[in-house]
Structure formats: structure tokens, C-alpha cells
DSSP file (Angstrom, degrees, kcal/mol; ACC not computed):
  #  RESIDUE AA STRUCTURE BP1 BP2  ACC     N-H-->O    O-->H-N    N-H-->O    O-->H-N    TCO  KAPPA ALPHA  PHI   PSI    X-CA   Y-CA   Z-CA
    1    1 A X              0   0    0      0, 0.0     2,-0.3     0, 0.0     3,-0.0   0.000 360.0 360.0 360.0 149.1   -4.3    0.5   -6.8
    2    2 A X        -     0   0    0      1,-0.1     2,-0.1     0, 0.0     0, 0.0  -0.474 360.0-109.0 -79.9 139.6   -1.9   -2.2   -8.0
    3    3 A X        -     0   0    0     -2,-0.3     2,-0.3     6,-0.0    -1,-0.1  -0.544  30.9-136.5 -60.0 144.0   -2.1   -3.4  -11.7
    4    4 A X        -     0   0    0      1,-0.1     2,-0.1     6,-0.1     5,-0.1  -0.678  29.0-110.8-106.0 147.6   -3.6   -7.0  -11.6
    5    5 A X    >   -     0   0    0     -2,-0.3     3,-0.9     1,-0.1     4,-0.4  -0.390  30.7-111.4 -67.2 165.5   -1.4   -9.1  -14.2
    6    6 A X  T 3  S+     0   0    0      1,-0.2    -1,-0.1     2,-0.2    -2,-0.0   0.782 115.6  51.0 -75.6 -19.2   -3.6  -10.1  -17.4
    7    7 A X  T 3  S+     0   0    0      1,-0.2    -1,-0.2     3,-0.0     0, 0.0   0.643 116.0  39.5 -80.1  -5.9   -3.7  -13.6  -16.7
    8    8 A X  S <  S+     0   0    0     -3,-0.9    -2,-0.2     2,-0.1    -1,-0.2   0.273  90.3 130.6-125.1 -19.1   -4.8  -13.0  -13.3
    9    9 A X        +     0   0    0     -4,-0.4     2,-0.3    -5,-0.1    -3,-0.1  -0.116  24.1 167.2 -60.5 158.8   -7.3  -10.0  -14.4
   10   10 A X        -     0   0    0      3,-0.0     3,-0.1    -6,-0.0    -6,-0.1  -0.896  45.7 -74.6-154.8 160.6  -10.9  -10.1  -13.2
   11   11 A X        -     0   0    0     -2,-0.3     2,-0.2    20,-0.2    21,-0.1  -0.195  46.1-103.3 -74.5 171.6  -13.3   -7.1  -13.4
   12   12 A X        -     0   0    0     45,-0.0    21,-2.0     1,-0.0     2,-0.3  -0.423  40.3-141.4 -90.7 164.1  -13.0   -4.4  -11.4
   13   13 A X  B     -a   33   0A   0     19,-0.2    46,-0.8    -2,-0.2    45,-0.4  -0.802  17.8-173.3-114.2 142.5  -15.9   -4.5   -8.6
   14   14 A X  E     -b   59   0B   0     19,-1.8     2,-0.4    -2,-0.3    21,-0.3  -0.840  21.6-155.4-159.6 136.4  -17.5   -1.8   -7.6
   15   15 A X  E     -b   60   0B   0     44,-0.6    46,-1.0    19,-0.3     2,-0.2  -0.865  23.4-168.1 -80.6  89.0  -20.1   -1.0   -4.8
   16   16 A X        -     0   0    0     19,-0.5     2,-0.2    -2,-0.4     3,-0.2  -0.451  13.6-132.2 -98.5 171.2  -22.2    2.0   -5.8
   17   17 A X  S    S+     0   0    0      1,-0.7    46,-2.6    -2,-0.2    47,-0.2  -0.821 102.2  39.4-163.0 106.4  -24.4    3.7   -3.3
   18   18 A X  S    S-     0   0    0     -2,-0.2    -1,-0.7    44,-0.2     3,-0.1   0.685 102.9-129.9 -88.4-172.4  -27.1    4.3   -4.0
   19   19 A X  S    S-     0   0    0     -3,-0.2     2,-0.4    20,-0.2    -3,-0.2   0.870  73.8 -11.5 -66.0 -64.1  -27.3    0.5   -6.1
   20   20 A X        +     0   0    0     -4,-0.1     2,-0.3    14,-0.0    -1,-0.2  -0.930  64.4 122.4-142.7 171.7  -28.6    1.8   -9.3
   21   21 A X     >  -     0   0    0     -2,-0.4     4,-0.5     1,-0.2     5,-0.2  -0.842  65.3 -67.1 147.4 149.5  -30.1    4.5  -11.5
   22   22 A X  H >> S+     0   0    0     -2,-0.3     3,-3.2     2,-0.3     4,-1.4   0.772 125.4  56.7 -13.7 -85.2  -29.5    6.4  -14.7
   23   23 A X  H >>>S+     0   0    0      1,-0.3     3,-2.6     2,-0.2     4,-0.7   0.784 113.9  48.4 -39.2 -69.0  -26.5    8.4  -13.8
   24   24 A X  H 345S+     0   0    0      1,-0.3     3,-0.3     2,-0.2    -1,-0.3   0.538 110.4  53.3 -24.4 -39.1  -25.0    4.7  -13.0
   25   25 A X  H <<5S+     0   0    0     -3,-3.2    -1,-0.3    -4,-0.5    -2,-0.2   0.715 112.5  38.9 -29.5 -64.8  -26.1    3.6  -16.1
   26   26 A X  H <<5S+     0   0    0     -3,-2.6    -2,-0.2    -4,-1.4    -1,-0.1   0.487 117.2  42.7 -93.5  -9.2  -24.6    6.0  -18.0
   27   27 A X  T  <5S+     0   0    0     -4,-0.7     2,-1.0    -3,-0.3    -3,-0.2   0.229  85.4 106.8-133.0   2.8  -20.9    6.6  -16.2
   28   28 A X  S   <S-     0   0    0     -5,-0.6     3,-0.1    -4,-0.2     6,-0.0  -0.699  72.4-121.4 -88.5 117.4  -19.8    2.8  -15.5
   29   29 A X    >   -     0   0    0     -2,-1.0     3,-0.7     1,-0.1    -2,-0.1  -0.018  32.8 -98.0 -24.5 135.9  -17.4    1.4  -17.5
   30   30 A X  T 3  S+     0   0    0      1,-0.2     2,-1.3     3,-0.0    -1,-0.1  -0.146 109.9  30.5 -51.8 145.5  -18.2   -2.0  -19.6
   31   31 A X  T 3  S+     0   0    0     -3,-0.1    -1,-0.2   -20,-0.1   -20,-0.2  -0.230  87.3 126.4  90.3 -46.6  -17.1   -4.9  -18.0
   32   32 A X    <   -     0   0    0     -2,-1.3     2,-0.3    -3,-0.7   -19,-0.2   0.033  59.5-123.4 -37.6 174.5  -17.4   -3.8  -14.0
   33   33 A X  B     -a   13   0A   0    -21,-2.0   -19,-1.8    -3,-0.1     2,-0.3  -0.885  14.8-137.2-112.3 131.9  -19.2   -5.8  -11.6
   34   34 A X        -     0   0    0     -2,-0.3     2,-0.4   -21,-0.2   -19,-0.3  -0.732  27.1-146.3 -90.2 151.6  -22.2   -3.5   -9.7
   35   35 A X        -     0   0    0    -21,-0.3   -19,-0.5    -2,-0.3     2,-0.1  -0.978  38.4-179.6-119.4 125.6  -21.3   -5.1   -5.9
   36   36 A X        +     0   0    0     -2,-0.4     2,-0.2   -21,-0.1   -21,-0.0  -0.158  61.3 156.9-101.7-175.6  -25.0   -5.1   -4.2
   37   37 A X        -     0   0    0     -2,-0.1     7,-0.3     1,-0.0    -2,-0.1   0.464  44.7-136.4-103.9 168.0  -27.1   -5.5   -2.3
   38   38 A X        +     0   0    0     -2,-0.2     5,-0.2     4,-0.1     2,-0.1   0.001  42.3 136.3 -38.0 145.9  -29.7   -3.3   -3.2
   39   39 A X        -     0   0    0      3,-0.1     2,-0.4    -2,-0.1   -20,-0.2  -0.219  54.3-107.2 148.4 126.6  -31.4   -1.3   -0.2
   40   40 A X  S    S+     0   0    0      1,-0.2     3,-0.1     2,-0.1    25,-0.0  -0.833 117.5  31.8 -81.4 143.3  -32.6    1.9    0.8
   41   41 A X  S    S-     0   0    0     -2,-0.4     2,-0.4    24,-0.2    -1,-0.2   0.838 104.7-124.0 -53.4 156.2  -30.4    2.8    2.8
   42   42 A X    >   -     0   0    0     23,-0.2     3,-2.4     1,-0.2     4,-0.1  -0.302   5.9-141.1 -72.1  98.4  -27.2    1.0    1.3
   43   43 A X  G >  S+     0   0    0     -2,-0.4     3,-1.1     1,-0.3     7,-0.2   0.740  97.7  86.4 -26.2 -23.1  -25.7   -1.1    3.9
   44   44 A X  G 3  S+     0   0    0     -7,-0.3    -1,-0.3     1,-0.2     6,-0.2   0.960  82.5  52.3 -37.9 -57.1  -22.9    0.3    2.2
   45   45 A X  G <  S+     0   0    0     -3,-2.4     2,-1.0     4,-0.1    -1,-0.2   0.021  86.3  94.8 -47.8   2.8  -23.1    3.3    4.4
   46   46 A X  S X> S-     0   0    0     -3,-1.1     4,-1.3    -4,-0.1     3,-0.9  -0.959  71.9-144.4-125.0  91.1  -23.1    1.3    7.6
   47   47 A X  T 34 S+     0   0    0     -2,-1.0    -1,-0.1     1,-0.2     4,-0.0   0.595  95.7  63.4   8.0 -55.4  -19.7    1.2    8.8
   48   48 A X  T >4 S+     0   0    0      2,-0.2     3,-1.5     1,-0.2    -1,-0.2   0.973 106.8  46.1 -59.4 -62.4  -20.1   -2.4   10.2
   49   49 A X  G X> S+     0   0    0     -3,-0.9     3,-2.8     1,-0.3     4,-2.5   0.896 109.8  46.3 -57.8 -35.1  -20.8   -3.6    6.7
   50   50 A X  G 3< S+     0   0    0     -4,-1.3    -1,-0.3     1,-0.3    -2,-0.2   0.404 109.1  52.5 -88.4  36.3  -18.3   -2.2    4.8
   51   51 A X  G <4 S+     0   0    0     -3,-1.5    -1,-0.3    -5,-0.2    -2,-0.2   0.465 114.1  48.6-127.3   0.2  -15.6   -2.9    7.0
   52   52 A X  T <4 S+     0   0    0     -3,-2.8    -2,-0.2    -4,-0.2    -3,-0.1   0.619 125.3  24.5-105.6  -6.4  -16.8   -6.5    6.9
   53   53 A X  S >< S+     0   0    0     -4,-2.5     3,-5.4     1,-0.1     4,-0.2   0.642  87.0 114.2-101.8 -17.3  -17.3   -6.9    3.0
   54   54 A X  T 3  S+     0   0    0     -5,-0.4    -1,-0.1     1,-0.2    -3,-0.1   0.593  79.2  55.5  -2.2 -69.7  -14.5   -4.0    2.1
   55   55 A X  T 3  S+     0   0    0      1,-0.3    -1,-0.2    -3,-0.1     3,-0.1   0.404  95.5  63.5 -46.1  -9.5  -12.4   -7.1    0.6
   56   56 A X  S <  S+     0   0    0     -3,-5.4     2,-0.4     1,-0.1    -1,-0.3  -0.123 106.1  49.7-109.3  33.8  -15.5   -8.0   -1.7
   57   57 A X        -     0   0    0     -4,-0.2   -43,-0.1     1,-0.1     3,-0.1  -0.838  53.9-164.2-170.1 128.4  -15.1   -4.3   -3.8
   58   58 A X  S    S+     0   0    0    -45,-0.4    29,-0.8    -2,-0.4     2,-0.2   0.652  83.0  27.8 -85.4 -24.5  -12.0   -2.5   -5.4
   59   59 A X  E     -bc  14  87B   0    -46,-0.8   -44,-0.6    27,-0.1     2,-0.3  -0.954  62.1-146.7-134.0 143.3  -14.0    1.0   -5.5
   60   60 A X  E     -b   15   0B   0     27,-0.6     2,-0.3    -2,-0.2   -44,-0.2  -0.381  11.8-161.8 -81.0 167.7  -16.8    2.8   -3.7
   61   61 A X        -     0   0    0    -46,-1.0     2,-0.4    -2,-0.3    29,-0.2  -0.862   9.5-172.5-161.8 127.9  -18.8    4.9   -6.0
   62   62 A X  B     +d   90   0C   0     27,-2.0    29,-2.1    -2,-0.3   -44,-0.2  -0.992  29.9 141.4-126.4 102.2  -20.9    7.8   -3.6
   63   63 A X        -     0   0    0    -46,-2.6     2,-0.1     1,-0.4   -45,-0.1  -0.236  67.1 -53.1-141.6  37.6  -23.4    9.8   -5.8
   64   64 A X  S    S+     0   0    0    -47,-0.2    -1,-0.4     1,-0.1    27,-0.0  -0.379  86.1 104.3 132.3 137.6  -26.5    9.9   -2.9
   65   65 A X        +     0   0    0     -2,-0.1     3,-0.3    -3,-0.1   -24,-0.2   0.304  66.9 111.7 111.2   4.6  -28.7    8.5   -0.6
   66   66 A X    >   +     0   0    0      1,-0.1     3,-1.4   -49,-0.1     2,-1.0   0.864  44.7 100.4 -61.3 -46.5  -26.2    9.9    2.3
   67   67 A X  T 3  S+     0   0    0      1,-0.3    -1,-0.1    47,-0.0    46,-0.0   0.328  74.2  58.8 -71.2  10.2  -28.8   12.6    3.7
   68   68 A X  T 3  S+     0   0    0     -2,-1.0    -1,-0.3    -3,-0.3     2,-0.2   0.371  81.9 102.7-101.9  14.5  -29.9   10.5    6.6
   69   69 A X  S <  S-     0   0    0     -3,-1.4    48,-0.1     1,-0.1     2,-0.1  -0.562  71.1-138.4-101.9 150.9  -26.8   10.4    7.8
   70   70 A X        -     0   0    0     -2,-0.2    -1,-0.1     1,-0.1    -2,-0.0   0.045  34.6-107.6 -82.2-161.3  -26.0   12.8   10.9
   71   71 A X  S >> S+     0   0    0      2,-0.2     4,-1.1     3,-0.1     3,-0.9   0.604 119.3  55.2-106.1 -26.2  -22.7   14.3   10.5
   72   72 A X  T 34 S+     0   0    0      1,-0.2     4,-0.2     2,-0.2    -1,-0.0   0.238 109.8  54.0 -58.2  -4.6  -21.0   12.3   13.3
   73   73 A X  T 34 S+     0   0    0      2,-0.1    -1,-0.2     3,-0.1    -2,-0.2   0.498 102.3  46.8-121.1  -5.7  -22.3    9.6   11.3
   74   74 A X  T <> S+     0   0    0     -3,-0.9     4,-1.4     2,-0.1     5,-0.3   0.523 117.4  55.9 -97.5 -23.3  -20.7   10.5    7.6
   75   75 A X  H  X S+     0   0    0     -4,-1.1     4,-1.1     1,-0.2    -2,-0.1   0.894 105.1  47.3 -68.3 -31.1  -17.4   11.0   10.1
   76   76 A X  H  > S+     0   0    0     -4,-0.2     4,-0.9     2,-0.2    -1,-0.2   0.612 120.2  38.2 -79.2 -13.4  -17.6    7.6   11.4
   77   77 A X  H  4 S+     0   0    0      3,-0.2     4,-0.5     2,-0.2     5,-0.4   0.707 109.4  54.1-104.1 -54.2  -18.1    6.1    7.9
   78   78 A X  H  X S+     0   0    0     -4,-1.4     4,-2.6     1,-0.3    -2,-0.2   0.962 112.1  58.3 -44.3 -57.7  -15.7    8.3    5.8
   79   79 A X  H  X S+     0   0    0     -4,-1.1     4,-2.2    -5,-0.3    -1,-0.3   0.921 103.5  44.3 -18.8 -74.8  -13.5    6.9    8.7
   80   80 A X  H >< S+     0   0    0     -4,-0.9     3,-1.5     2,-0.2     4,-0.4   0.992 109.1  61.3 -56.6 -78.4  -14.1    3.3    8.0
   81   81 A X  H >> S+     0   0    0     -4,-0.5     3,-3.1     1,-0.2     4,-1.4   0.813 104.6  50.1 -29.9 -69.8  -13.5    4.2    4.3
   82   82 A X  H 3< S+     0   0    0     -4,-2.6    -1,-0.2    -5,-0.4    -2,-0.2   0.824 109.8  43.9 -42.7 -42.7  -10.3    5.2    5.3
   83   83 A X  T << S+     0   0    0     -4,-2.2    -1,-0.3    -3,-1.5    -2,-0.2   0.336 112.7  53.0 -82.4  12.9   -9.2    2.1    7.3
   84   84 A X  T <4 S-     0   0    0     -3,-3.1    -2,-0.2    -4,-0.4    -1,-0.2   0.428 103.2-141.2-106.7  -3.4  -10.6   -0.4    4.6
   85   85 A X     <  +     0   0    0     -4,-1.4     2,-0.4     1,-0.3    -3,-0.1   0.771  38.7 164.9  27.4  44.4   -8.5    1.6    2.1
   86   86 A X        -     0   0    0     -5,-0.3    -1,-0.3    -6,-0.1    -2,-0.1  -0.694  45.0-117.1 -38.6 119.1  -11.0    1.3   -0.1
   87   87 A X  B     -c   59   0B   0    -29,-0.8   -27,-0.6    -2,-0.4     2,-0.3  -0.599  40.1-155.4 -67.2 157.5  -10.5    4.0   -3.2
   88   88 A X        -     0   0    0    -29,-0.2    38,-2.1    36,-0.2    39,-1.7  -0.933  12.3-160.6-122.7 121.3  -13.8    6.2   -2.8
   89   89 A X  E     - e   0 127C   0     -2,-0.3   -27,-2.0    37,-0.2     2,-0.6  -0.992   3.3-163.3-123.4 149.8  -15.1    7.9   -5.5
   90   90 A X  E     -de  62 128C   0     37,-1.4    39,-3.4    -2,-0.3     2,-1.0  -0.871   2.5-168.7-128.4 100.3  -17.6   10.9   -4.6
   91   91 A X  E     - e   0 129C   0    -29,-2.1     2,-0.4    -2,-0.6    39,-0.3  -0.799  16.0-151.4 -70.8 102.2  -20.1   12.4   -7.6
   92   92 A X        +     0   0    0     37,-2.9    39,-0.5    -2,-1.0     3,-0.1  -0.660  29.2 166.7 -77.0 127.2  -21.7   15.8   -6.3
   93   93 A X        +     0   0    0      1,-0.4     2,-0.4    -2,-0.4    -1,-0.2   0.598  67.9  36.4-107.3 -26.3  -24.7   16.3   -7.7
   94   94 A X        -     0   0    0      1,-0.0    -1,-0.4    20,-0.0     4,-0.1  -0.999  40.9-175.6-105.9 120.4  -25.4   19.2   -5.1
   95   95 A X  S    S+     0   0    0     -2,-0.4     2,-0.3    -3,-0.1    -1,-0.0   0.224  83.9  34.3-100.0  26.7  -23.8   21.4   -3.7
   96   96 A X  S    S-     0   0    0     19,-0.0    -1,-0.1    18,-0.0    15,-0.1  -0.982  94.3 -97.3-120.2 120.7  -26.4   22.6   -1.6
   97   97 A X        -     0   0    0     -2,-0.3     2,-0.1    14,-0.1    17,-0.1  -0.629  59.2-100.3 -60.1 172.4  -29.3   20.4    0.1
   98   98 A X        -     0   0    0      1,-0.1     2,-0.6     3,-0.1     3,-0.3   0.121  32.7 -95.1 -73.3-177.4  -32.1   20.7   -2.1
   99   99 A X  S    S+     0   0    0      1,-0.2    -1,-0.1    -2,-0.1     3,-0.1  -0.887 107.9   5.6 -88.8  98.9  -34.8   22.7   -1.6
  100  100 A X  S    S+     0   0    0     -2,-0.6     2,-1.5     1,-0.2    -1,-0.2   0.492  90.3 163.5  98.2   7.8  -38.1   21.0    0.2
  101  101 A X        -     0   0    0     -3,-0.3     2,-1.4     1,-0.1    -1,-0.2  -0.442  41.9-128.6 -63.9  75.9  -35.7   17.8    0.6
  102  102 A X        +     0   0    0     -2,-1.5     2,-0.2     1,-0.1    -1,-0.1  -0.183  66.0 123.2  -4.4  20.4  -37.2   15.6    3.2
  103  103 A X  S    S-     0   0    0     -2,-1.4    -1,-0.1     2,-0.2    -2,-0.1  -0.355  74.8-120.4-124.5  42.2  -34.3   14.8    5.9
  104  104 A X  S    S+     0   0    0     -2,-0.2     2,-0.2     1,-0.1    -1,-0.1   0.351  76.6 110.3  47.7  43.9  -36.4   16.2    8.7
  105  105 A X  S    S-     0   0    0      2,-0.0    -2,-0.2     0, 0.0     5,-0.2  -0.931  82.4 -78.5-154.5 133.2  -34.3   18.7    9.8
  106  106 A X     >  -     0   0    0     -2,-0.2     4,-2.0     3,-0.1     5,-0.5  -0.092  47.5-114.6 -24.0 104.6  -34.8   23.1    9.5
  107  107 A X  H >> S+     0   0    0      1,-0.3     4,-1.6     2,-0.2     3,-1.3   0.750 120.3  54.9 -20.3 -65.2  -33.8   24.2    5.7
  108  108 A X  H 3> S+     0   0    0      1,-0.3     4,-3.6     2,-0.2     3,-0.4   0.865 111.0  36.2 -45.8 -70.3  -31.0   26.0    7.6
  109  109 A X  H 3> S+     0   0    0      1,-0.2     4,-0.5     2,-0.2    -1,-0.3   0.698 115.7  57.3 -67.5  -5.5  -29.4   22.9    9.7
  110  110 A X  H << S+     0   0    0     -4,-2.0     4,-0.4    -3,-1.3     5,-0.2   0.860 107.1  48.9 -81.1 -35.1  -30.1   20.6    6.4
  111  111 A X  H  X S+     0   0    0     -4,-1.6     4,-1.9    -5,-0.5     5,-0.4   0.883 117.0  43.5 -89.8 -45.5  -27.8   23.2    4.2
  112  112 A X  H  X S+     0   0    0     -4,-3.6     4,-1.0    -5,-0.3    -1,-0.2   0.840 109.2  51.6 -87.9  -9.6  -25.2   22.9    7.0
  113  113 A X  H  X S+     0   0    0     -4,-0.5     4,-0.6     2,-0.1    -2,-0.2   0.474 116.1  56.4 -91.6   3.0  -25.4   18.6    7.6
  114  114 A X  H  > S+     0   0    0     -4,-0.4     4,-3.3    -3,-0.3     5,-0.2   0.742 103.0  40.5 -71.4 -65.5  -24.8   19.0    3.9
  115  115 A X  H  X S+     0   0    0     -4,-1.9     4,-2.1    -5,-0.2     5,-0.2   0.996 120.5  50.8 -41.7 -67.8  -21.8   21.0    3.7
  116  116 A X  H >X S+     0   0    0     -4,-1.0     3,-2.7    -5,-0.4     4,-2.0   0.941 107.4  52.0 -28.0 -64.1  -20.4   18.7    6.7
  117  117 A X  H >X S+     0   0    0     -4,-0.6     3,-1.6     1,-0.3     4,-0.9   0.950 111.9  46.5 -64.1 -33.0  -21.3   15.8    5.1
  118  118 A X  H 3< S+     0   0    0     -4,-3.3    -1,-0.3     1,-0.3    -2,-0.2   0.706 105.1  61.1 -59.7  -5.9  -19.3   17.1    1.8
  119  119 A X  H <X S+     0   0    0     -3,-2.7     4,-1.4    -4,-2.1    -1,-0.3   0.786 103.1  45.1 -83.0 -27.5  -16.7   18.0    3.5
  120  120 A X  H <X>S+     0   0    0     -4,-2.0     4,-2.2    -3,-1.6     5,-0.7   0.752 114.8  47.8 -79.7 -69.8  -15.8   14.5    4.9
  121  121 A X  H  X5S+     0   0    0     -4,-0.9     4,-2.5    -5,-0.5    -1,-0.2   0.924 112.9  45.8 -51.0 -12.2  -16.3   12.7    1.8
  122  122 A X  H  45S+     0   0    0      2,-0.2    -1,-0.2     1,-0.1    -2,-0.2   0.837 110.8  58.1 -84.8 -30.6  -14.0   15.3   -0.6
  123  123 A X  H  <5S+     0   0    0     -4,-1.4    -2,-0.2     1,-0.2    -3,-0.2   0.948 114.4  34.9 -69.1 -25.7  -11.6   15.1    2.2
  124  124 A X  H  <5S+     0   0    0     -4,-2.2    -1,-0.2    -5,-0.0   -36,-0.2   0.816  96.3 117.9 -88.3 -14.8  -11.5   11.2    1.6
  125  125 A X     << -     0   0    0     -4,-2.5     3,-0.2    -5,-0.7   -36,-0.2   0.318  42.6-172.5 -11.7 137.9  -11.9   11.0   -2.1
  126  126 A X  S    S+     0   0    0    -38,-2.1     2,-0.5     1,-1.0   -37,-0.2   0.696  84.7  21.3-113.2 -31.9   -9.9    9.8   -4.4
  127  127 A X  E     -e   89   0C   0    -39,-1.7   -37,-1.4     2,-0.0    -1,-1.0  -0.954  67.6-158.3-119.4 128.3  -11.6   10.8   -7.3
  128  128 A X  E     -e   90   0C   0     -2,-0.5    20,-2.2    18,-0.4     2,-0.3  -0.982  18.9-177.6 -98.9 112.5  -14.3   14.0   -7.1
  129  129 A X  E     +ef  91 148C   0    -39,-3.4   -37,-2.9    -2,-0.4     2,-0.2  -0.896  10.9 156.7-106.0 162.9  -16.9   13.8  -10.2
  130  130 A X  E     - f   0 149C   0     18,-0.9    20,-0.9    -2,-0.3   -37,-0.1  -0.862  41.9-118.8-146.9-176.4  -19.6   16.4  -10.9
  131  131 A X  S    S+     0   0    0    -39,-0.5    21,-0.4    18,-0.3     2,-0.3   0.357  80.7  43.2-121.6  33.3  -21.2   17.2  -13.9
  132  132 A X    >>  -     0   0    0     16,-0.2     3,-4.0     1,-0.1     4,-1.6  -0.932  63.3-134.6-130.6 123.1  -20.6   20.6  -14.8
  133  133 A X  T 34 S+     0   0    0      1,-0.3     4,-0.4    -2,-0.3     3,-0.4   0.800 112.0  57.8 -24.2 -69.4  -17.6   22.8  -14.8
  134  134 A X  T 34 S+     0   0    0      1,-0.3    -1,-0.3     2,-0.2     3,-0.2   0.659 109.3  55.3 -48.6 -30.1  -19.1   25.7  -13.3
  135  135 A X  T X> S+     0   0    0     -3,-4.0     3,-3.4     1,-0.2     4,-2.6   0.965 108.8  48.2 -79.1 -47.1  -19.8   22.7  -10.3
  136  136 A X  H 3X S+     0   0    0     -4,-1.6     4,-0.8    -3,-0.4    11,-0.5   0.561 110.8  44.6 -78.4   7.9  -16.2   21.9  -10.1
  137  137 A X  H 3> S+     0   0    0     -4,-0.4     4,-0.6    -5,-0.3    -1,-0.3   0.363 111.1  51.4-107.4  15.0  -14.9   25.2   -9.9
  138  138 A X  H <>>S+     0   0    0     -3,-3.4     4,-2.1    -5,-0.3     5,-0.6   0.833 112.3  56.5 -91.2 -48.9  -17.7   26.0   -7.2
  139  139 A X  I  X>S+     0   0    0     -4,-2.6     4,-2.1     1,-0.2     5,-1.8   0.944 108.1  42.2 -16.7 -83.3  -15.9   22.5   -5.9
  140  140 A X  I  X5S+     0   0    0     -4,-0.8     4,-1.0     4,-0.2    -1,-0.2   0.976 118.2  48.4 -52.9 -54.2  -12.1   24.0   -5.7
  141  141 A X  I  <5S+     0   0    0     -4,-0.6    -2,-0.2     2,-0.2    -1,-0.1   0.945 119.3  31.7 -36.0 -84.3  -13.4   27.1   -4.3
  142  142 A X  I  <5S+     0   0    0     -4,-2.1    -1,-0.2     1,-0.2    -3,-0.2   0.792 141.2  17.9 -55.4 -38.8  -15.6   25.9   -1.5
  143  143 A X  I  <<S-     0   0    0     -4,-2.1    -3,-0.2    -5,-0.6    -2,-0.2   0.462  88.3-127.8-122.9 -15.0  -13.4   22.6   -0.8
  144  144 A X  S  <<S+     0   0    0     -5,-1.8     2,-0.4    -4,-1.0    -4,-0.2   0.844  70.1 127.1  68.9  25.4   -9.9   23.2   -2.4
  145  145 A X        -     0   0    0     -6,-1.1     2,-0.6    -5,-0.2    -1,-0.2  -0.771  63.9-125.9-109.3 165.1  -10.4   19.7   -4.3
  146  146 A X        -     0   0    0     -2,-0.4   -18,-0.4    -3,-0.1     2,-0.3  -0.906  31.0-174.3-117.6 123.0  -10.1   19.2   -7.9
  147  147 A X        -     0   0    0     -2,-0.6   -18,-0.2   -11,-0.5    -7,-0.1  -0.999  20.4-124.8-141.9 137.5  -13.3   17.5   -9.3
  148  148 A X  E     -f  129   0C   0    -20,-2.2   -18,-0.9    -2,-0.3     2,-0.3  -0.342  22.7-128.1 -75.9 138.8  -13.9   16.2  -13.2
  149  149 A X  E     -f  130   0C   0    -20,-0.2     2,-0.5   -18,-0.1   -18,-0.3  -0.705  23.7-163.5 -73.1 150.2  -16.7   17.5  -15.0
  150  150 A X        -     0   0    0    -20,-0.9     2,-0.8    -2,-0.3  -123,-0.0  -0.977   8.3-141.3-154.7 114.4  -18.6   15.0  -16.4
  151  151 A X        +     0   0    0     -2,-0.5   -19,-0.1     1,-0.1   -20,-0.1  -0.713  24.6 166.2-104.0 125.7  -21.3   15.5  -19.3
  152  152 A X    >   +     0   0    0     -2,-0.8     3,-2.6   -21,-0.4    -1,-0.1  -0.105  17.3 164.5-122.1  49.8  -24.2   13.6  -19.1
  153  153 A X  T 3   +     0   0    0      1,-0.3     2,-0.1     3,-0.0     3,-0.1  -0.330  66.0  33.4 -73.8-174.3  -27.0   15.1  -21.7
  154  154 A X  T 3  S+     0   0    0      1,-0.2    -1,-0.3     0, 0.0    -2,-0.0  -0.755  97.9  87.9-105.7  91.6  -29.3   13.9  -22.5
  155  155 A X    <   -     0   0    0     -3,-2.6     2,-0.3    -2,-0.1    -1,-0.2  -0.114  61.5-142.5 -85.4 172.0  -30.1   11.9  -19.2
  156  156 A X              0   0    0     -3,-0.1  -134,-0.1     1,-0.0  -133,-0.1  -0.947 360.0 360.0-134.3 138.4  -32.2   13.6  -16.6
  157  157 A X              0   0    0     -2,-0.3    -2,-0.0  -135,-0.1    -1,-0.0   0.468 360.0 360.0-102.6 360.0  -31.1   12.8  -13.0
């Protein structure tokens, strides 16, 4: 991103997905702007939108609320990230789906539309958080990306 001059500076905007919650709370910078709306699921995620509001956000912020997405459908948005050149940043909080997770699909194919979808989104990152070491070196391994640990006691997410 270009440096904004100081007379010219405005906070930086940022479009989280999902809108808000603790971890958000607790790892945004003073001063941003949260870019809404609000919605389960985040019109963020809908191609359409962001490639018509892109211009209204300087960063994505990704930490969830993806796992209704097909996998042809986190390629077609990580896609649109990429032609709004939006920066993306990607928090893993899993690296696994969960266990009993609701996305209405066979434990088996949910653990692989999981992988998928984490594979499209490290490959467009710009920034990978998670919040343990031990997650970002599962991170490099699995995905050859380099992802910040980030300590958040003690919240629970």
C-alpha cells in the first residue's frame, strides 16, 4: 500500500468478515474504521459486492464465517480479491474443520472443502495470522506460507 501523506491521512478502513466479535475486538488497531454491513453471511464474501464497494476498504480482514462457501466458490472470491487488489488478511483459527461443525456436508468432504478453502485464501494473503506458534509452523508445513503468531489470552474465541 502507498503511504497516504499526513495532511491527507484518514483512517485506515477495514472490512472484517465475519463483522464483529472478541478476537476483532482484541487485534484491531485504535483508530481503524470496521467497514460493515453486518450480516450473516457477510456480503463481503459475495464477489459481486466486494468488487463493487472494494474502493470503500483498504484491507480485508478473513477470520470465519467462509464454511458455506463451496470450494468453486472460495475460488471465485479469492479471485475477486485478487482483481480488486485489495490487501487480504487471513487469521486461521483452524486448521481443520471442526468437529460436529454444521456445513451439511460428510465429516470427511467438510475436512477436505476446508483444506481447499485454506488453500485459496493463504495463496492470496498478504498477511497470514494465527494464534499459536505451534499453528504457524503447522501453517509453513502444510501451506509453505509464513503466518504470525498472535497471543490472545485471556479471550476465549
Amino acid at each position: 500500500m502507498t503511504a497516504v501523506p499526513e495532511e491527507t491521512a484518514r483512517p485506515l478502513r477495514v472490512a472484517t468478515v465475519p463483522y464483529a466479535g472478541a478476537y476483532l475486538d482484541a487485534v484491531l488497531p485504535e483508530g481503524i474504521v470496521r467497514v460493515g454491513p453486518a450480516g450473516s453471511p457477510s456480503p463481503w464474501l459475495d464477489p459481486r459486492h466486494l468488487g463493487a464497494h472494494a474502493g470503500e476498504v483498504d484491507v480485508l480482514h478473513l477470520h470465519g464465517g467462509y464454511d458455506h462457501l463451496t470450494v468453486a466458490e472460495m475460488d471465485a472470491w479469492t479471485a475477486a480479491v485478487r482483481r480488486a487488489g485489495v490487501p487480504l488478511v487471513v487469521t486461521v483459527h483452524h486448521l481443520d474443520a471442526l468437529e460436529g461443525a454444521d456445513t451439511g456436508t460428510h465429516p470427511g468432504a467438510a475436512r477436505t472443502r476446508h483444506r481447499a478453502h485454506l488453500r485459496a485464501l493463504l495463496g492470496t494473503a498478504e498477511v497470514v495470522l494465527t494464534l499459536t506458534r505451534g499453528a504457524a509452523d503447522e501453517i509453513a508445513d502444510r501451506f509453505g506460507r509464513t503466518a504470525s503468531g498472535v497471543a490472545l489470552s485471556p479471550i476465549h474465541i
